[in-house]
N, CA, C and O atoms as a GROMACS GRO file, in nm:
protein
  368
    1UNK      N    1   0.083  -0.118   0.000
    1UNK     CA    2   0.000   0.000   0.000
    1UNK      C    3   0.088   0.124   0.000
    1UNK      O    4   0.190   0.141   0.067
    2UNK      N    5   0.035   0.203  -0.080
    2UNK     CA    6   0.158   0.308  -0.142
    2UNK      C    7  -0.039   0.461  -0.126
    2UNK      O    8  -0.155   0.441  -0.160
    3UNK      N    9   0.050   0.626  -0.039
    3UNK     CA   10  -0.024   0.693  -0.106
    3UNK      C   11   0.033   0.776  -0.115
    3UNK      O   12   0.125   0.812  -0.042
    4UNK      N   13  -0.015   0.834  -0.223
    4UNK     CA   14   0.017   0.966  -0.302
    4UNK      C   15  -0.044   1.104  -0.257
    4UNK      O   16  -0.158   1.129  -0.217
    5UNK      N   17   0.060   1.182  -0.276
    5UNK     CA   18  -0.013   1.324  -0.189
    5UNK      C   19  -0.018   1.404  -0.344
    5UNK      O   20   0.051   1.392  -0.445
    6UNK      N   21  -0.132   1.488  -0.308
    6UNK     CA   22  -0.136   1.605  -0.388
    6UNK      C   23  -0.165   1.732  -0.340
    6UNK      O   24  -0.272   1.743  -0.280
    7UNK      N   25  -0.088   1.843  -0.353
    7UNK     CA   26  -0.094   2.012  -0.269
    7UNK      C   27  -0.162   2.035  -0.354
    7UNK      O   28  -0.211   1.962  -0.440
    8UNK      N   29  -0.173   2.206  -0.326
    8UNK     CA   30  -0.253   2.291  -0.358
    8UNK      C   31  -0.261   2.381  -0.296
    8UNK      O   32  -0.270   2.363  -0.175
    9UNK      N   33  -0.263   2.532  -0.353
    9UNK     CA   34  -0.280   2.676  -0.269
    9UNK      C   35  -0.419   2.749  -0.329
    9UNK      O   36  -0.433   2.731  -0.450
   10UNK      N   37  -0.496   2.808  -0.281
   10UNK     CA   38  -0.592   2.832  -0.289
   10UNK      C   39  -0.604   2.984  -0.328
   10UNK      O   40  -0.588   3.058  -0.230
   11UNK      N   41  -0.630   3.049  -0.447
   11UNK     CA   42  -0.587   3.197  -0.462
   11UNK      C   43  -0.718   3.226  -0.574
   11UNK      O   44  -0.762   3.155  -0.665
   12UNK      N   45  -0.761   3.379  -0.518
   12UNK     CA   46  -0.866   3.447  -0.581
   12UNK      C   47  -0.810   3.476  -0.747
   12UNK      O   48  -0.713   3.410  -0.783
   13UNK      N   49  -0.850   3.537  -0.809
   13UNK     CA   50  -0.860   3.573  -0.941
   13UNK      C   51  -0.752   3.673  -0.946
   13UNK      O   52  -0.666   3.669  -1.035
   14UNK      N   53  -0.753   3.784  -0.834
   14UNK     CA   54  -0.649   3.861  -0.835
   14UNK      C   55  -0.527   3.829  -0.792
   14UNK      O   56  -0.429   3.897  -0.821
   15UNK      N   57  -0.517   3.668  -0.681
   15UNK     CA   58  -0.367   3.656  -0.718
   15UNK      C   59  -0.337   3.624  -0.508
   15UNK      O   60  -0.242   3.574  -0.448
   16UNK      N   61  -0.472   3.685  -0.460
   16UNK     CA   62  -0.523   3.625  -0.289
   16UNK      C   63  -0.514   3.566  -0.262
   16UNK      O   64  -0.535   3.475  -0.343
   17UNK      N   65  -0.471   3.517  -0.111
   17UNK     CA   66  -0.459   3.405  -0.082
   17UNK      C   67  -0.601   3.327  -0.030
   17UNK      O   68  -0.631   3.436   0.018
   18UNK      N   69  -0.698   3.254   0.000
   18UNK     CA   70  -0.820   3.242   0.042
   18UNK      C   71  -0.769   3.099   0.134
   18UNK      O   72  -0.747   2.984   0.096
   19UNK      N   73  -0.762   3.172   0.289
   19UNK     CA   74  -0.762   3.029   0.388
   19UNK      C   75  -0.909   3.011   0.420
   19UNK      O   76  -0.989   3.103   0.403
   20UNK      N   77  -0.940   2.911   0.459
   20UNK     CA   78  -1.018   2.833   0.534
   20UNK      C   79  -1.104   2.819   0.464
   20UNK      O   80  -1.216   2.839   0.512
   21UNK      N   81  -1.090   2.772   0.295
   21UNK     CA   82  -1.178   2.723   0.205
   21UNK      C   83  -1.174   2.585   0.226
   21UNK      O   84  -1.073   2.541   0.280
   22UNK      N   85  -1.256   2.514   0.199
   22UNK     CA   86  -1.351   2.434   0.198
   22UNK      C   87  -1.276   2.310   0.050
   22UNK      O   88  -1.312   2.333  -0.066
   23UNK      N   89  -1.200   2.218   0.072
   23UNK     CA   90  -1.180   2.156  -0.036
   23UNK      C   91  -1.238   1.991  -0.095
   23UNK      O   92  -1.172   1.895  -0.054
   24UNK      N   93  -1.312   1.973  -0.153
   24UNK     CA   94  -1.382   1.809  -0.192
   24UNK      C   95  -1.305   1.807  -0.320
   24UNK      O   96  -1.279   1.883  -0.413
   25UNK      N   97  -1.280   1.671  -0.277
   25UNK     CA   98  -1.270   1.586  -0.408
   25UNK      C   99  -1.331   1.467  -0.437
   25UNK      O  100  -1.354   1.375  -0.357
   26UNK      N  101  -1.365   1.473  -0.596
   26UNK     CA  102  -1.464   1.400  -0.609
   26UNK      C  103  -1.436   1.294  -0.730
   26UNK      O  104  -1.365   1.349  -0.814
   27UNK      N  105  -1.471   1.150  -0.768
   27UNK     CA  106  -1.430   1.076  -0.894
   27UNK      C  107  -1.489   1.188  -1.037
   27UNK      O  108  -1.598   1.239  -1.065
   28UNK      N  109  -1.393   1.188  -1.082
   28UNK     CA  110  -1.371   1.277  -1.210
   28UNK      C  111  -1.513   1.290  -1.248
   28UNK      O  112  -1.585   1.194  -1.220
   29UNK      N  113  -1.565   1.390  -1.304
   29UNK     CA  114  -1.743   1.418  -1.347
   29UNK      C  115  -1.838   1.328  -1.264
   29UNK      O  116  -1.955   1.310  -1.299
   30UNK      N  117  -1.806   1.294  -1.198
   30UNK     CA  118  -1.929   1.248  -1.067
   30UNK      C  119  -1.954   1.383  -0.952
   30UNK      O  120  -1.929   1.503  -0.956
   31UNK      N  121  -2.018   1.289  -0.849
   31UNK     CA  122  -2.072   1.335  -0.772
   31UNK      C  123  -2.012   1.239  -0.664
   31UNK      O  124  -2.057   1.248  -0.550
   32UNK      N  125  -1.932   1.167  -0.686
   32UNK     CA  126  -1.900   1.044  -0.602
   32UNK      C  127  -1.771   1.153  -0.502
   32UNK      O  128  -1.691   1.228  -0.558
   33UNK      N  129  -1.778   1.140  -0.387
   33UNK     CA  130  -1.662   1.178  -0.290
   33UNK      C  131  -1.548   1.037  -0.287
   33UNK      O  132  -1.568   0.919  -0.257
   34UNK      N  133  -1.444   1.100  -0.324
   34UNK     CA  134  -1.343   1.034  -0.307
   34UNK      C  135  -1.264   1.011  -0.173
   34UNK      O  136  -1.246   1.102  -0.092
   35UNK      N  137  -1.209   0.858  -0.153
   35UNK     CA  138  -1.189   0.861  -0.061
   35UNK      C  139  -1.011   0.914  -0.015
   35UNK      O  140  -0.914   0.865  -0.072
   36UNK      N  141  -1.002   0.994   0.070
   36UNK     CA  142  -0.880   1.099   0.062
   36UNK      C  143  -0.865   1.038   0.236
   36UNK      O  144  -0.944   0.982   0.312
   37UNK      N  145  -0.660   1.101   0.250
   37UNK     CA  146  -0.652   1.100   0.348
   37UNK      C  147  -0.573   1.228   0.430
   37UNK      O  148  -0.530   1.299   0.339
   38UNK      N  149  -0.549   1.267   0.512
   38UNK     CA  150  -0.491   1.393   0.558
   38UNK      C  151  -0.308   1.331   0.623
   38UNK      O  152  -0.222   1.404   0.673
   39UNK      N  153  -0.300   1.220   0.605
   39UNK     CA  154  -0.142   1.151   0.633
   39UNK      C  155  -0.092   1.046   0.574
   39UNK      O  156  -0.151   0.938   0.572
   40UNK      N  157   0.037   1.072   0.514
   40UNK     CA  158   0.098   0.997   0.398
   40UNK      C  159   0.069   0.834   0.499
   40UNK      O  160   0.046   0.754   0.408
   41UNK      N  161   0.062   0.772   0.605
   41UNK     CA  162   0.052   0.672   0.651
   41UNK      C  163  -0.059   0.689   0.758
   41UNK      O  164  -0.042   0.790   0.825
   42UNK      N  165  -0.178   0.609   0.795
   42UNK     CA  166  -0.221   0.610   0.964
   42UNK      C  167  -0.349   0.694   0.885
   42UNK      O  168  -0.376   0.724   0.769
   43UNK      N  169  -0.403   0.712   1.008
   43UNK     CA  170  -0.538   0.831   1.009
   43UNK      C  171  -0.649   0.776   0.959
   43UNK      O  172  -0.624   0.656   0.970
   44UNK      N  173  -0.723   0.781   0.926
   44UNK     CA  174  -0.896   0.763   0.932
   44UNK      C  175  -0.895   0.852   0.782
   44UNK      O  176  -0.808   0.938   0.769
   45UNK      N  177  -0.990   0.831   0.675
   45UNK     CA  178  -1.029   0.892   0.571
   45UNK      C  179  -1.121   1.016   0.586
   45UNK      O  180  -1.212   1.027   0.668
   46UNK      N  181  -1.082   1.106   0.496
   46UNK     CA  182  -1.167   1.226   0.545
   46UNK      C  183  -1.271   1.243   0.407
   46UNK      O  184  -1.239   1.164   0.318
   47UNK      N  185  -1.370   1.318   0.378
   47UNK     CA  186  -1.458   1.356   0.296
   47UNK      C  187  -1.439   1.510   0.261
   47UNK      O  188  -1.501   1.571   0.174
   48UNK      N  189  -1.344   1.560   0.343
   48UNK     CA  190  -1.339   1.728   0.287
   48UNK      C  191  -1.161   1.767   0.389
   48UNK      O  192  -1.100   1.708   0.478
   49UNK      N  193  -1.142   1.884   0.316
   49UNK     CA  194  -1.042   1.962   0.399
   49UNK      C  195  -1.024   2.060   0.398
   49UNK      O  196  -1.068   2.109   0.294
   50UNK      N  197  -0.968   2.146   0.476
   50UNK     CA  198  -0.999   2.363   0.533
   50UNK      C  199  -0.839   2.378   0.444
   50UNK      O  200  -0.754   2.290   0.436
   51UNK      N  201  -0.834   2.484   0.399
   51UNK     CA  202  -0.729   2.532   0.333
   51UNK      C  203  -0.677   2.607   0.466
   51UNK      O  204  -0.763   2.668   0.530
   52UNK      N  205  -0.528   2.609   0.520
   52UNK     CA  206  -0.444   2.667   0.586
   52UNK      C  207  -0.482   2.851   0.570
   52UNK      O  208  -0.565   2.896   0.490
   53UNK      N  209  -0.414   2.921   0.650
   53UNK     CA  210  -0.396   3.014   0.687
   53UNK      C  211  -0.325   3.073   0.570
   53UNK      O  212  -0.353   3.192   0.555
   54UNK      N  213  -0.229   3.019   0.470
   54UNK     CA  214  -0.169   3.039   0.365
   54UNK      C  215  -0.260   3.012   0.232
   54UNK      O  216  -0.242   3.076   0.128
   55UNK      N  217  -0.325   2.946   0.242
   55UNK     CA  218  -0.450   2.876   0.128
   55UNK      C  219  -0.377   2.773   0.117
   55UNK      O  220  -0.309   2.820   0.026
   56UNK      N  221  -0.332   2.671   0.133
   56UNK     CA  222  -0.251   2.552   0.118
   56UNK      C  223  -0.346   2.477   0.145
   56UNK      O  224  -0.428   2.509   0.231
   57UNK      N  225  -0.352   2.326   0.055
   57UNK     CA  226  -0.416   2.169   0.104
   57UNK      C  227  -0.333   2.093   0.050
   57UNK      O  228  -0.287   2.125  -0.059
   58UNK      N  229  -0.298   1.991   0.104
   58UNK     CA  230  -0.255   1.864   0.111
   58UNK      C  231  -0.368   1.746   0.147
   58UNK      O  232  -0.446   1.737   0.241
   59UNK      N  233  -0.339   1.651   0.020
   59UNK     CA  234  -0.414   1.522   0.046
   59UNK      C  235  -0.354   1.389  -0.009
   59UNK      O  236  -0.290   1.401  -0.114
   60UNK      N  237  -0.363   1.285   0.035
   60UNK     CA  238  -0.301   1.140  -0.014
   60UNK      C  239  -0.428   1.047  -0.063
   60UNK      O  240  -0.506   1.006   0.022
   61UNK      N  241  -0.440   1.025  -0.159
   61UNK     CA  242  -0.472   0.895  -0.243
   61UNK      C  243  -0.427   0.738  -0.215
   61UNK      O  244  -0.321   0.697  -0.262
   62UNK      N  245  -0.504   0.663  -0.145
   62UNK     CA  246  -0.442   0.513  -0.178
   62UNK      C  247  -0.413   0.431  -0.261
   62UNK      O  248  -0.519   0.406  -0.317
   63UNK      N  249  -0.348   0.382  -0.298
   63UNK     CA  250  -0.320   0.321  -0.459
   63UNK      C  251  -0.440   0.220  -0.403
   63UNK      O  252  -0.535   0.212  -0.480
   64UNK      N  253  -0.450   0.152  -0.296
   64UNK     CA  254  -0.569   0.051  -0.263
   64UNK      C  255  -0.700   0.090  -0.321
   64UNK      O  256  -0.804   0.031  -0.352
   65UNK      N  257  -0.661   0.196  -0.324
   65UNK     CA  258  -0.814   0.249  -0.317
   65UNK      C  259  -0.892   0.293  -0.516
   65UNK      O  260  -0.996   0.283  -0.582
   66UNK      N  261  -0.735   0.346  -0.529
   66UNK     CA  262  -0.738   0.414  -0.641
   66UNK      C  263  -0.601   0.338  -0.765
   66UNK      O  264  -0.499   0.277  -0.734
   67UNK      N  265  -0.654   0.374  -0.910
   67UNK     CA  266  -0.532   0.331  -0.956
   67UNK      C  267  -0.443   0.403  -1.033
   67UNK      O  268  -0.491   0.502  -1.088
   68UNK      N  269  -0.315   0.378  -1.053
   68UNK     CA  270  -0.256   0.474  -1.153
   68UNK      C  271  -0.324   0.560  -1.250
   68UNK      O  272  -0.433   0.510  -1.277
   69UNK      N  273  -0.309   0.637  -1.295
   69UNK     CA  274  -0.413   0.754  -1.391
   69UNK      C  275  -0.485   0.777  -1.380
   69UNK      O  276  -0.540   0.829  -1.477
   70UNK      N  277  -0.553   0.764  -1.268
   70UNK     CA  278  -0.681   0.787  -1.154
   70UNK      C  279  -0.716   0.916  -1.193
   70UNK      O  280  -0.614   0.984  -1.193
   71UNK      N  281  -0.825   0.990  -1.230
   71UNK     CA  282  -0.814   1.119  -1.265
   71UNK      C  283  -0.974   1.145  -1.134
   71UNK      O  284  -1.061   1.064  -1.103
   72UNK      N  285  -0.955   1.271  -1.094
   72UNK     CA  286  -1.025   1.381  -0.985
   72UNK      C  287  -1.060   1.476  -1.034
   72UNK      O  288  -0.993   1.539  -1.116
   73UNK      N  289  -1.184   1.509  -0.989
   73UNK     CA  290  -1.252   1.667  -0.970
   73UNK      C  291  -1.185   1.685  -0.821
   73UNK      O  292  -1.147   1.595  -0.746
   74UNK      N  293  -1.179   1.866  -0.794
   74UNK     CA  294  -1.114   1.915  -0.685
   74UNK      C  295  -1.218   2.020  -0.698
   74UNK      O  296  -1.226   2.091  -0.798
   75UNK      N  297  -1.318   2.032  -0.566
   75UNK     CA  298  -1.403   2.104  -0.631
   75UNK      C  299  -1.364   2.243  -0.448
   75UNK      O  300  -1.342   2.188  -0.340
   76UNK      N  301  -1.364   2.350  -0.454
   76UNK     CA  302  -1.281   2.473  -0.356
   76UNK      C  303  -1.438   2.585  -0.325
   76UNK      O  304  -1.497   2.649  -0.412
   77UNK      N  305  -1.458   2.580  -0.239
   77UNK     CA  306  -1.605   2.650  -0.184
   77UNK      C  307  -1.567   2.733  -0.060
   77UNK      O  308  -1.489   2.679   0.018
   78UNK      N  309  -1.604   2.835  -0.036
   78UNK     CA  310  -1.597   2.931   0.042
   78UNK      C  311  -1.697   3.071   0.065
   78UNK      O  312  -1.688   3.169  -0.010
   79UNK      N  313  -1.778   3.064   0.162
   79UNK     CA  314  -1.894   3.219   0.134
   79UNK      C  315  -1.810   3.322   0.121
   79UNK      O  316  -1.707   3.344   0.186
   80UNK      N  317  -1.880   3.411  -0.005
   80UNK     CA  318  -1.854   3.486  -0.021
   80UNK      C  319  -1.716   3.494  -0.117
   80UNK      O  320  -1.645   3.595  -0.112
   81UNK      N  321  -1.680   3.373  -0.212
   81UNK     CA  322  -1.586   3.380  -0.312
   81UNK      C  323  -1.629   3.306  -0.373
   81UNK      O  324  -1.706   3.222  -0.325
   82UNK      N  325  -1.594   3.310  -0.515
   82UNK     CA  326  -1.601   3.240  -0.649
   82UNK      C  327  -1.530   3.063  -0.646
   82UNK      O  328  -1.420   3.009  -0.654
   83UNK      N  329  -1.649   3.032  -0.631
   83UNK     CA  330  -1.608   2.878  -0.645
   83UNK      C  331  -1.477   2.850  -0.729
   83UNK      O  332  -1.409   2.943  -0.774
   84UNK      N  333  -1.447   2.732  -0.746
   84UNK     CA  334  -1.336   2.680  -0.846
   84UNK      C  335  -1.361   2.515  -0.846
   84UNK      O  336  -1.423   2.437  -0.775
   85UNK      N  337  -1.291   2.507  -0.947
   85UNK     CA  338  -1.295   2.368  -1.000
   85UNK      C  339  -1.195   2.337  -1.083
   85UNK      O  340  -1.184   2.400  -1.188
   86UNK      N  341  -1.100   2.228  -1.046
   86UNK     CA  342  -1.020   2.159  -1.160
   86UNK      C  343  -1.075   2.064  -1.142
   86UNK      O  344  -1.124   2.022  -1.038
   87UNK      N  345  -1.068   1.993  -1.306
   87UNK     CA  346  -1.103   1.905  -1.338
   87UNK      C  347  -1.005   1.804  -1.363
   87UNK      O  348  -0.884   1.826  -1.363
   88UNK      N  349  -1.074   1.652  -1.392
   88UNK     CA  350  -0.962   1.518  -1.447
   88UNK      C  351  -0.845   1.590  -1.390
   88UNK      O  352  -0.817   1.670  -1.480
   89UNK      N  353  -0.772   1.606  -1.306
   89UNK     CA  354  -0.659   1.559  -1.250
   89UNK      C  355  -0.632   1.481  -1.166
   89UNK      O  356  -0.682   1.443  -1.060
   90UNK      N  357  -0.497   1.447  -1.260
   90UNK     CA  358  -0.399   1.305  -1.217
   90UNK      C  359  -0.342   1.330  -1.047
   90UNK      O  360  -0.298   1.442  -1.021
   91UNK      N  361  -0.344   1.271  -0.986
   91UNK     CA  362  -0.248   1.258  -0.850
   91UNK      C  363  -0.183   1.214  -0.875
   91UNK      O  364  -0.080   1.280  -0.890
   92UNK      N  365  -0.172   1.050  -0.909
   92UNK     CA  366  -0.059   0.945  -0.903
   92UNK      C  367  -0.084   0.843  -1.069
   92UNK      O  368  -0.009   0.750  -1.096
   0.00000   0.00000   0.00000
């Protein structure tokens, strides 16, 4: 069992940093929540995570879980800012 982390900083249109957004990820064009973890080993699976004080997230993928070319929606929510969304991206 092998997981893969993927970052991320969280920034407005003008270039802002936006902490304590709201981050899901989801199986690529679903609606399905993926299952994510908050530590490269150990911990319990989470369904969402708060962007840092910097806008930063970190998350790990299980290869158990998931497989090579695994592609994700990353979907970033916060009141009072402009949603975001990447799409089909690769982690591992």
């Amino acid at each position: 069992m092998s997981r893969y982390a993927y970052n991320g900083v969280v920034r407005t249109q003008q270039g802002g940093i936006v902490a304590s957004a709201t981050v899901n990820v989801y199986e690529a064009d679903t609606t399905t929540t993926v299952t994510m973890y908050e530590a490269k080993s150990g911990g319990v699976a989470v369904t969402s995570l708060t962007t840092g004080s910097d806008g930063s997230f970190l998350f790990y993928l299980d290869d158990n879980d998931y497989f090579s070319g695994y592609q994700c929606d990353i979907v970033v929510s916060k009141t009072g800012h402009l949603g975001q969304t990447k799409y089909d991206v690769h982690v591992f």
